[in-house]
N, C-alpha and C positions, 0 to 999 in steps of 0.2 A: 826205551825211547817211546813217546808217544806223540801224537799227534792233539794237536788241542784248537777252539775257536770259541771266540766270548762273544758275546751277543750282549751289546749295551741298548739299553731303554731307558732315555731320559724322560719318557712321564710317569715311571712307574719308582713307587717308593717302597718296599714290605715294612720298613722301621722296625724297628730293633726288640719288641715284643712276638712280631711274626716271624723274625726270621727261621725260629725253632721249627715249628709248624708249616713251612711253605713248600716242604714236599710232602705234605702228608695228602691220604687219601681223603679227598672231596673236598679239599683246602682252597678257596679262594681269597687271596689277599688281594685288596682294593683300597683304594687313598681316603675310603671316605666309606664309613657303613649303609648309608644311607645308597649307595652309589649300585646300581643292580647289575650281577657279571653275567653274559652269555656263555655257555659251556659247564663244564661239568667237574669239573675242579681235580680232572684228572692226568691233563697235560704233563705236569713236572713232573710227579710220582713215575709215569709209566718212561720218562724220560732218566729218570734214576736208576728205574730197575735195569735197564737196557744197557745204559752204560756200566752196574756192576755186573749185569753177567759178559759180559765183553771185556769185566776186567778193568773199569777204567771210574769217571765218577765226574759229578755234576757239582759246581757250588754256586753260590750266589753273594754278591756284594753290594751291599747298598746303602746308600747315602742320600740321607736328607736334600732338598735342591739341587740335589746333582743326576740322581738317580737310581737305577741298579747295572749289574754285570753279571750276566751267567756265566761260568765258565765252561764248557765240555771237554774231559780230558779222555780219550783214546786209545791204549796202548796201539803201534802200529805192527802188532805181530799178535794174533791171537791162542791162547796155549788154554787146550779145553779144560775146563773146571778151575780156569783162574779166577772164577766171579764167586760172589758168597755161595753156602750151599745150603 
């Protein structure tokens, strides 16, 4: 069993080219290139690692004028060395 919570962003698009790429390290996706990001492009990655060593794992869905959805999935029992190694 796990625990989970999605996190919807209606101004944010990755579209369907980024989505491969959008937890990668230094990865900033933005709606527009021209568009300049604050930060360091290292939010989701360290948000991925985190949830596979806890075992659990992060996706993301997104949709043209609608939006995106993260998902974060939890297992709610933690069993050491369940995350990759």
């Amino acid at each position: 069993m796990s625990r989970f919570g999605t996190i919807p962003n209606s101004a944010f698009f990755a579209g369907a080219p980024k989505l491969p790429t959008i937890f990668d390290e230094y990865h900033q996706a933005t709606g527009s290139e021209s568009v300049v990001q604050k930060g360091t492009g290292l939010g989701l990655l360290i948000t991925k690692k985190f949830a596979e060593l806890l075992g659990g794992s992060v996706s993301l869905e997104s949709e043209e004028g609608v939006g995106s959805k993260f998902t974060l999935r939890i297992p709610m029992t933690y069993t050491a060395g369940s995350g990759p190694s």
